[in-house]
N, C-alpha and C positions, 0 to 999 in steps of 0.2 A: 115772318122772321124780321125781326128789326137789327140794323145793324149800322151803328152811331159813325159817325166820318172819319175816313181812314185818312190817318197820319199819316202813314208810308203816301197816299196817293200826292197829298197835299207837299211833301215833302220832296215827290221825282216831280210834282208840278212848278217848282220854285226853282227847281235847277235847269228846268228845261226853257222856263222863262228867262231865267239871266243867262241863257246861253244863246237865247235865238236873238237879246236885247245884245247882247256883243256881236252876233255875228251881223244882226242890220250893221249896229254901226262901223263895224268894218268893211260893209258892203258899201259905201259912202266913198271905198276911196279904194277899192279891190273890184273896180266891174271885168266882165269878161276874160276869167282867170280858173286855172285849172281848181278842182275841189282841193288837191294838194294848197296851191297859192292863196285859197280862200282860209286852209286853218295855218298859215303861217303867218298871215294878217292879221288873224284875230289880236297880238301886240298890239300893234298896233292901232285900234281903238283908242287909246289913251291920246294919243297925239293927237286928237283931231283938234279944230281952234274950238275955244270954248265957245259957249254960245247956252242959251237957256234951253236948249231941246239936248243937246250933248250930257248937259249936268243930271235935267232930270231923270234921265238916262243913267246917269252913272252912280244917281242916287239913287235908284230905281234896284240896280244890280246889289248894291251895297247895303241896299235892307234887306233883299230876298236872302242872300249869302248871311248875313247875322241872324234870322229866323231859322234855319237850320240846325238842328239836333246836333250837338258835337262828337254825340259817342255811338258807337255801332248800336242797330234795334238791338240786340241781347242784352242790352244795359239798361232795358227800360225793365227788368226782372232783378229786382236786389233781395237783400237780407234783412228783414226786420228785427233792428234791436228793443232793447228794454236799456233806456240809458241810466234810470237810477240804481244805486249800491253796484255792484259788478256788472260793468257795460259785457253785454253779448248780447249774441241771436239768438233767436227760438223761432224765428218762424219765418215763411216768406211771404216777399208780394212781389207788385207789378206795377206799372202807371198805364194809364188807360186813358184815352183819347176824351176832353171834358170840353165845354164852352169855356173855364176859367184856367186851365191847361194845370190844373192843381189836385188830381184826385189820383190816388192808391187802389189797387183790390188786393182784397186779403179774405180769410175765414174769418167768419166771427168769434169762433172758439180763438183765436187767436189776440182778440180784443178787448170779449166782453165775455164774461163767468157766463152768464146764461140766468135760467129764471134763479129770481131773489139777489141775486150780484149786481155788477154794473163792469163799467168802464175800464179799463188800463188806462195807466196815466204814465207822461213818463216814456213816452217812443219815438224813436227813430230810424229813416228807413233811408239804407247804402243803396243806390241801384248797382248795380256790375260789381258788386264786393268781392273781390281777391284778393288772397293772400293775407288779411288782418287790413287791406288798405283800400279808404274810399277813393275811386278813382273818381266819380262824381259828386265826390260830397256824400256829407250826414244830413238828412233832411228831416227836421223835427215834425214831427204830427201836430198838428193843428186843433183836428175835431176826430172824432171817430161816430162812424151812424153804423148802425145794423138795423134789421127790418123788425119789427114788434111781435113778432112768433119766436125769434131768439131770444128777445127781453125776456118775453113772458112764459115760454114751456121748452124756453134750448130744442127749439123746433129743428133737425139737421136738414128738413128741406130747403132753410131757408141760412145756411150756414155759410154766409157769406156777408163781408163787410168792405164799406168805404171809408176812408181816410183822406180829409184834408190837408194837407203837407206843408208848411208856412213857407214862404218864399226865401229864397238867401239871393244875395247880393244884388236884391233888384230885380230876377228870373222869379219863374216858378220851376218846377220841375220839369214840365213836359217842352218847357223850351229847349231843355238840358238836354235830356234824352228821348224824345216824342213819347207817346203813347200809343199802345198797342187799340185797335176799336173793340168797343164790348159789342159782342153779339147775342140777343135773346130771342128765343122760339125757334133755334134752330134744329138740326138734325145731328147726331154725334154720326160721327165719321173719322177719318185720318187728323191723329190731333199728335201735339208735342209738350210734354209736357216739364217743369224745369220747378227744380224746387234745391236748397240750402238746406243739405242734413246739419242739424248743432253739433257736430262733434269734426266737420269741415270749414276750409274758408275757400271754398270752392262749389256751384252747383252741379248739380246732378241732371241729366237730363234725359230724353228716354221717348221717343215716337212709333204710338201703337196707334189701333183703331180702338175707341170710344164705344161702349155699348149704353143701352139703354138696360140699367139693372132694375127699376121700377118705373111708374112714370114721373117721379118725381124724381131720383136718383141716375148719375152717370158710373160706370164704371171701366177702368183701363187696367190690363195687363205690362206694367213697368218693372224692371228691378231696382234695388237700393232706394228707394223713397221712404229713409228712417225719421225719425223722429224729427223736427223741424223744419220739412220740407214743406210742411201746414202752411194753404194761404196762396201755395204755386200755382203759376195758371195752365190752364191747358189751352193751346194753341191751335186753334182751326186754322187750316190751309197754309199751317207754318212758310214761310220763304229763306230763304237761303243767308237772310241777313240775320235772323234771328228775330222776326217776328212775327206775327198772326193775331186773329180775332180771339179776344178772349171769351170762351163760349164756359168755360167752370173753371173753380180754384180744388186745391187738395182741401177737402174736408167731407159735411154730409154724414152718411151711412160711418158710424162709427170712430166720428169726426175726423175722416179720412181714408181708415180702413185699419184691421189691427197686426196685417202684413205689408212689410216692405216692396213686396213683389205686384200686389193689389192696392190699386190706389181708386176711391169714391169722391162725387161730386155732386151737390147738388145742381137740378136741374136750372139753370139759367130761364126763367119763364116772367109775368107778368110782374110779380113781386119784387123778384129782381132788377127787372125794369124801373117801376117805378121806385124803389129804392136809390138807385142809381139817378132818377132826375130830380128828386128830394137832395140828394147830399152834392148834384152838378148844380143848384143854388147857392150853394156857401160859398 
């Protein structure tokens, strides 16, 4: 089972660091003091005289704290638009944990026609979209890859695509809202899975167990997963923040199934691995 660096970990790591970096340096001037008097101190920190160990201390806390994801993990799940002629959605994605903190998962039916077609041009993807409004921003698509059995025979085992996300205002995306970690060669089991019906500006979401419906295909028992929820991930070992390992997206068997209630995946395996470190180069 491969399973790429978890965001979530790195992200209670950052917090745990600037907090143990404030409690030393409150311990400088707070020894021998109730645990109560030790978190009333912590203010205190700020006061200490300057000095080059203080600063870089305080510079220290002050990166960690701006590397932090500003919007809850369920925001790393938005609504993928089509922004030329009438802006809307049709379909979903996710952001996902990358060395260049800039890559999407989605279906490929969701990006690319399949054999003899090509590409969608022309997108852009809301993380956390409600209500008609981007809480985190529109973030236009970059590049889009899918794997060479979709190119060339709309293969559904391999019915999944990445998308590079151009940066705004100097971020990438996954600084905005982290990324969920992809996981491949895993086992389906307890999954969550979140997808954007088009005819909503609200997701849908729905935590069954995962089968194995071939060995190539995944499939779950959800209600309401209509038309546009294509592209949503499924969530292994979901948490309570709203996020997990992306082990499939809605597509595959039927390019996702031809009931609302029944939703298909292709199988996360080698292909999609290497898929996945072909498009974390761009």
């Amino acid at each position: 089972m491969e399973l790429h660096t978890r965001a979530r970990a790195t992200r209670a790591g950052a917090v745990v660091a600037a907090l143990l970096t404030a409690a030393l340096l409150s311990s400088a001037t707070t020894t021998n003091r109730s645990s109560a008097a030790h978190t009333a101190a912590l203010p205190q920190a700020a006061a200490l005289s300057p000095g080059p160990a203080a600063a870089r201390a305080a510079a220290a806390v002050s990166s960690l704290v701006h590397e932090l994801p500003n919007f809850p993990d369920s925001y790393r799940v938005g609504a993928l638009f089509a922004l030329t002629g009438q802006v809307h959605h049709y379909c979903t994605a996710s952001v996902v944990d990358s060395p260049h903190r800039n890559l999407v998962i989605t279906a490929a039916h969701c990006v690319h026609s399949g054999a003899g077609g090509g590409y969608r041009s022309g997108l852009g993807f809301a993380p956390g979209y409600r209500d008609s409004t981007y809480p985190a921003g529109m973030w236009r698509v970059h590049s889009e890859l899918v794997a060479p059995g979709w190119r060339e025979s709309t293969d559904p085992d391999v019915d999944v695509a990445f998308l590079v996300m151009e940066p705004r205002d100097g971020r990438n995306i996954e600084d905005v809202v982290g990324g969920n970690p992809l996981e491949t060669g895993g086992q389906p089991g307890r999954t969550r899975m979140i997808g954007y019906p088009d005819t909503t500006d609200a997701p849908v979401s729905c935590t069954g167990t995962a089968t194995r419906y071939s060995d190539t295909q995944l499939r779950i028992y959800c209600p309401g997963f209509t038309a546009g929820t294509s592209g949503g991930p499924w969530l292994a070992d979901p948490d309570p923040w709203g996020g997990g390992d992306v082990t499939g997206v809605i597509g595959g068997y039927q390019y996702g199934g031809n009931s609302p209630d029944i939703s298909y995946s292709s199988y996360f395996d080698d292909q999609v691995e290497a898929l996945y470190e072909q498009a974390a180069t761009e």
